[in-house]
C-alpha positions as CSV (number, residue, x, y, z in Angstrom):
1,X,-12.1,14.6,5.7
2,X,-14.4,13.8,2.6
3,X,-12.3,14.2,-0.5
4,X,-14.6,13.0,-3.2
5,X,-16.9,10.1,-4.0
6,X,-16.2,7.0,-2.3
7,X,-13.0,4.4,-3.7
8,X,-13.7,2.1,-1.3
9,X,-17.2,0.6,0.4
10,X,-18.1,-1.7,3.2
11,X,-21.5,-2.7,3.9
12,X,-22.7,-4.7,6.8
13,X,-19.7,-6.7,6.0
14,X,-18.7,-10.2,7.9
15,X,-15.9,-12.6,7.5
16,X,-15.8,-15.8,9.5
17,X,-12.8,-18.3,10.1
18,X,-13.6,-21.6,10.4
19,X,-11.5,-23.1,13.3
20,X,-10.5,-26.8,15.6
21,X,-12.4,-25.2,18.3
22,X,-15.4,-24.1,16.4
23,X,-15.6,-20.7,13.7
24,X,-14.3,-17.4,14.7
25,X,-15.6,-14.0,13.9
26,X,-13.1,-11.6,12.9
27,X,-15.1,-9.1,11.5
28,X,-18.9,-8.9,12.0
29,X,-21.2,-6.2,10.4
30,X,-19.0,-3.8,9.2
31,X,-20.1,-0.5,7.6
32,X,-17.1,2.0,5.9
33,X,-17.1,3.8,3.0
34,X,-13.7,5.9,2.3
35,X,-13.3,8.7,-0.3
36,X,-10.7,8.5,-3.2
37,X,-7.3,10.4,-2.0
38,X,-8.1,9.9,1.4
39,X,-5.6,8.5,4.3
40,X,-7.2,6.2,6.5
41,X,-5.6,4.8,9.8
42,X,-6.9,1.4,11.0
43,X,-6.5,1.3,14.8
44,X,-7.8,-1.7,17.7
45,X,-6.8,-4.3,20.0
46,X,-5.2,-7.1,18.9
47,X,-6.7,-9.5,17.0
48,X,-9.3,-7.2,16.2
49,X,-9.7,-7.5,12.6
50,X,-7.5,-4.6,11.2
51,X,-5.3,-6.7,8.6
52,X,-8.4,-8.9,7.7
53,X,-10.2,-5.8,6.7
54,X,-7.2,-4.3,5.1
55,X,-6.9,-8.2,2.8
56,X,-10.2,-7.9,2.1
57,X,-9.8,-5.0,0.0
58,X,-7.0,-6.4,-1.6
59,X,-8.8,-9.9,-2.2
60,X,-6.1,-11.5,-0.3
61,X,-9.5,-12.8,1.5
62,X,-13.3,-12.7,0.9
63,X,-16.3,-11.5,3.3
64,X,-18.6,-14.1,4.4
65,X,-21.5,-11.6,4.9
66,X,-21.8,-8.4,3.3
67,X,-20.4,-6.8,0.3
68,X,-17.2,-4.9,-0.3
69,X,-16.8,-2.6,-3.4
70,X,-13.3,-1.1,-4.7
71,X,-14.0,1.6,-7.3
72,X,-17.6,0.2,-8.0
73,X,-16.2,-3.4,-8.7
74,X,-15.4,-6.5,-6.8
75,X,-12.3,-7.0,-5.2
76,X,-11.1,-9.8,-7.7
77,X,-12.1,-7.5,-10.4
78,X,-10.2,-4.4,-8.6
79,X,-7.2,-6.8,-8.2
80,X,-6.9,-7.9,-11.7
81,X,-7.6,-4.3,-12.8
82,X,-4.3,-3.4,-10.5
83,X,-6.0,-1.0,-8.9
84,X,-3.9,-1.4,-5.2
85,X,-0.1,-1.4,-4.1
86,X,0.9,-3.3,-1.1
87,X,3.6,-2.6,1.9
88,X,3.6,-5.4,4.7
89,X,5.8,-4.7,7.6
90,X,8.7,-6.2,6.2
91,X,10.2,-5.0,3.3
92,X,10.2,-8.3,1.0
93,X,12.4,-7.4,-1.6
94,X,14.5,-9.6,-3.6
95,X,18.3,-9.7,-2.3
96,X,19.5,-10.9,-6.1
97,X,18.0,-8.4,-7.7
98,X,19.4,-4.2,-7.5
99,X,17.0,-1.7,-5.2
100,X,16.1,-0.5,-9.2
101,X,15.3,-4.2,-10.3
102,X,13.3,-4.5,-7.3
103,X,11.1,-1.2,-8.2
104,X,10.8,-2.0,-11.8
105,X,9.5,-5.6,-10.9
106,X,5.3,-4.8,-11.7
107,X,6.0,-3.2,-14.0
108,X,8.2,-5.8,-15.6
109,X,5.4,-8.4,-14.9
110,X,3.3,-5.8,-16.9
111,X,5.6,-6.4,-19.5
112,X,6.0,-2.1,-19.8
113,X,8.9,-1.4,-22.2
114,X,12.6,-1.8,-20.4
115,X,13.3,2.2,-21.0
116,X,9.9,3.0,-19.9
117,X,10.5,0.4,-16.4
118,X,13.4,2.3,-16.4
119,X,12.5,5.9,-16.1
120,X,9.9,5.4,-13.8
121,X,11.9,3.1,-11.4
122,X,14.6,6.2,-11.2
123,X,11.9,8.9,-10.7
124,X,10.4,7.3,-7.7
125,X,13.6,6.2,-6.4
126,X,14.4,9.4,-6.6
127,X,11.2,11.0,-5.0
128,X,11.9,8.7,-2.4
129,X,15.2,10.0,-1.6
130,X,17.3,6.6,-3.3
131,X,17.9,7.7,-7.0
132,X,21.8,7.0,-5.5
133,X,21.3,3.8,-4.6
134,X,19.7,2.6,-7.5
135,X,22.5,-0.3,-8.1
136,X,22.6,-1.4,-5.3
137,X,21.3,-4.3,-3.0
138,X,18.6,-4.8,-0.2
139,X,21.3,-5.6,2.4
140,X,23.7,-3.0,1.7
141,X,20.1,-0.8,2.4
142,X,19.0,0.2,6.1
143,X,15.7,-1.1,7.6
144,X,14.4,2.6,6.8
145,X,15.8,2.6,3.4
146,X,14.3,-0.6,2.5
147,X,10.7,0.4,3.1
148,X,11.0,3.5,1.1
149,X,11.9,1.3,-1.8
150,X,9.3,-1.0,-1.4
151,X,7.0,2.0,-0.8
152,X,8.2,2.9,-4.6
153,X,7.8,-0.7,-6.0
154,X,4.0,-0.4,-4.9
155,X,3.5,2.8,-6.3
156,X,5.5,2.1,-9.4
157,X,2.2,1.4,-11.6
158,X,0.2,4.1,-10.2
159,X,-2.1,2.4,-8.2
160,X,-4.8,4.5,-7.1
161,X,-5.2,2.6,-3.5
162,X,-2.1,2.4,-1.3
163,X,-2.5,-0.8,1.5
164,X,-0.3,-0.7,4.1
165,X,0.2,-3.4,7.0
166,X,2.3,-1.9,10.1
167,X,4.8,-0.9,7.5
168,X,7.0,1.1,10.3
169,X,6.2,-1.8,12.7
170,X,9.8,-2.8,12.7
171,X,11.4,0.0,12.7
172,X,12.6,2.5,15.7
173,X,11.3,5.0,16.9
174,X,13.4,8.3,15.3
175,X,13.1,6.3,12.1
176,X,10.0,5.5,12.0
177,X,8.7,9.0,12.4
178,X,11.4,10.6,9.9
179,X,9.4,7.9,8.0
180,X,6.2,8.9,8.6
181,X,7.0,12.5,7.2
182,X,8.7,10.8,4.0
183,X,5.3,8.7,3.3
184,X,3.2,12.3,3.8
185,X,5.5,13.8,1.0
186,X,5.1,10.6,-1.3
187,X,1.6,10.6,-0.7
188,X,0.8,14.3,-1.3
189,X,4.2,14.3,-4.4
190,X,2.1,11.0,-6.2
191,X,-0.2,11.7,-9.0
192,X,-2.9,10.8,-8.8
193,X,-2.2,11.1,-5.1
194,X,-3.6,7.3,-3.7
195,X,-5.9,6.4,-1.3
196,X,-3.8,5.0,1.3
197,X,-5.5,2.3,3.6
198,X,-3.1,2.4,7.1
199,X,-3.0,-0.2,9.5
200,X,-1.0,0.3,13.2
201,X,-1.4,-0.5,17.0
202,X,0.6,3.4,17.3
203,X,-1.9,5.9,18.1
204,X,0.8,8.9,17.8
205,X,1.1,7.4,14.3
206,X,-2.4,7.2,13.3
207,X,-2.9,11.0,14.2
208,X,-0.1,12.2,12.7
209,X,-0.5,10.6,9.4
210,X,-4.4,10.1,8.6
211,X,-7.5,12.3,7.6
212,X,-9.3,10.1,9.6
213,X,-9.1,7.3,12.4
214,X,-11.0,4.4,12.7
215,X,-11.2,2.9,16.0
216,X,-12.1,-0.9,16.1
217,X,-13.4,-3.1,18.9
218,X,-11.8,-6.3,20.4
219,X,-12.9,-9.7,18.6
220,X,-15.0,-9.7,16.5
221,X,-14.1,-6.3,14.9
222,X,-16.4,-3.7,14.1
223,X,-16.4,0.0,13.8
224,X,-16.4,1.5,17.0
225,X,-15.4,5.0,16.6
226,X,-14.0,7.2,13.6
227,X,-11.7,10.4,14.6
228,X,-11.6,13.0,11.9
229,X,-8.6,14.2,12.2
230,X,-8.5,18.0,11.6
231,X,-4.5,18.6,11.6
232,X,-3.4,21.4,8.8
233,X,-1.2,19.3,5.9
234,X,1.5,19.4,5.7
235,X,2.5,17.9,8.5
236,X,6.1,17.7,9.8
237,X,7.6,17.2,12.9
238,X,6.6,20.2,15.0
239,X,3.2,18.9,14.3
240,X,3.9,16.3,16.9
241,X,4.3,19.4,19.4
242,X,0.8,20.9,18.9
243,X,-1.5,21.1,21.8
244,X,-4.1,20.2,19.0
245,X,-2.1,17.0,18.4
246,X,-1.8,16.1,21.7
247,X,-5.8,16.5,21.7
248,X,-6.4,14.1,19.5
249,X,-4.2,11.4,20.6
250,X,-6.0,11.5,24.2
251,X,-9.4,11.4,21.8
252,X,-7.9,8.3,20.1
253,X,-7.0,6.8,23.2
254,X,-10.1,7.1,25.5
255,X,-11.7,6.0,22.3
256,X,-9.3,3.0,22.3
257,X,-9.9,2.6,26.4
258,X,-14.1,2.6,25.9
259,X,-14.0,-0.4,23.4
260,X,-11.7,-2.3,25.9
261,X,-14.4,-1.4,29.0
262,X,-16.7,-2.4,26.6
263,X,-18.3,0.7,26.0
């Protein structure tokens, strides 16, 4: 599903590891362009190049072939323009500091007023179902809880791209899709609503939470397949139930099961 122009664009891009036992190709000839406001799910084997693509967005690497753009600028230039949020798999937040602290952080690197750090920490703690637990501390938060504040930290300054590595990874499995809804409602509450760039190895999860799919072949990674996904939004959890659902995560998966027979 096509929102707008494109935020973010991929072409015939490559990136190369050197290695002991000779380079390896983690991505080769990759070709992706994704629409601003979109929700993107980034699915494959192992190994397969999801993250790598996902970092190269972010900067966190650089392509050895090809070109990637972010909002019609490099990367870097992206980066230093904060254009992204980040959410790994684990949480990361800092135990000494309050789940408030923790929120207001970029923006406190920003150097934004305190009462203005303030303000906007407590309205996305707040949208994210925490505003009560503002004083308190990381370990006094579930697994659950934790993500959703450090789903507000990334989106405390706006960003208009949303990157997110296996951020429900760690989680199980009632909590991770109770969590799934919760980022749908961020997403679609957030203004400007972000692109959100989604990695997983879940292919319920993909379904359930993207516009689109996009399948990836084994090592080295490349675009196989993209699934548009055609579910109504919102989505909640009786969309789970829905024989259209059910549809497209047997599409997903024999898409999933060609790249493995190498098809």
């Amino acid at each position: 599903m096509m929102h707008t122009a494109p935020i973010i664009e991929f072409d015939r891009v490559s990136k190369v590891y050197p290695s002991g036992g000779g380079p390896v190709t983690a991505l080769h000839d990759v070709t992706l362009s994704i629409a601003a406001g979109e929700f993107i799910a980034l699915i494959g084997p192992s190994g397969c190049g999801k993250s790598t693509l996902m970092r190269l967005i972010g900067d966190l690497e650089q392509p050895s072939a090809g070109t990637v753009r972010v909002k019609a600028k490099t990367p870097e230039q992206a980066r230093r323009d904060r254009d992204y949020g980040i959410v790994f798999q684990a949480p990361v937040l800092y135990e000494w500091r309050t789940v408030r602290k923790n929120v207001e952080l970029p923006l406190e690197i920003m150097g934004r007023p305190a009462e203005q750090r303030r303000e906007r920490a407590m309205s996305l703690l707040r949208m994210v179902g925490l505003g009560d637990f503002a004083q308190a501390y990381p370990h006094q938060l579930s697994g659950g809880m934790q993500q959703r504040a450090a789903i507000a930290r990334a989106l405390s300054f706006s960003p208009s791209i949303l990157l997110m590595d296996e951020p429900f990874g760690a989680l199980d499995e009632i909590t991770r899709e109770r969590m799934q809804v919760e980022l749908l409602s961020i997403w679609a509450e957030s203004e400007p609503r972000p692109t959100v760039i989604f990695v997983t190895h879940s292919i319920p999860e993909a379904v359930f939470l993207a516009d689109r799919v996009v399948v990836m072949s084994p090592r080295p990674g490349r675009v196989q397949r993209i699934v548009t996904i055609d579910l109504p939004r919102p989505r909640v959890f009786e969309t789970r139930e829905a024989p259209r659902f059910f549809s497209l995560v047997t599409e997903v998966r024999e898409a999933l099961r060609a790249v493995d027979n190498g098809r």
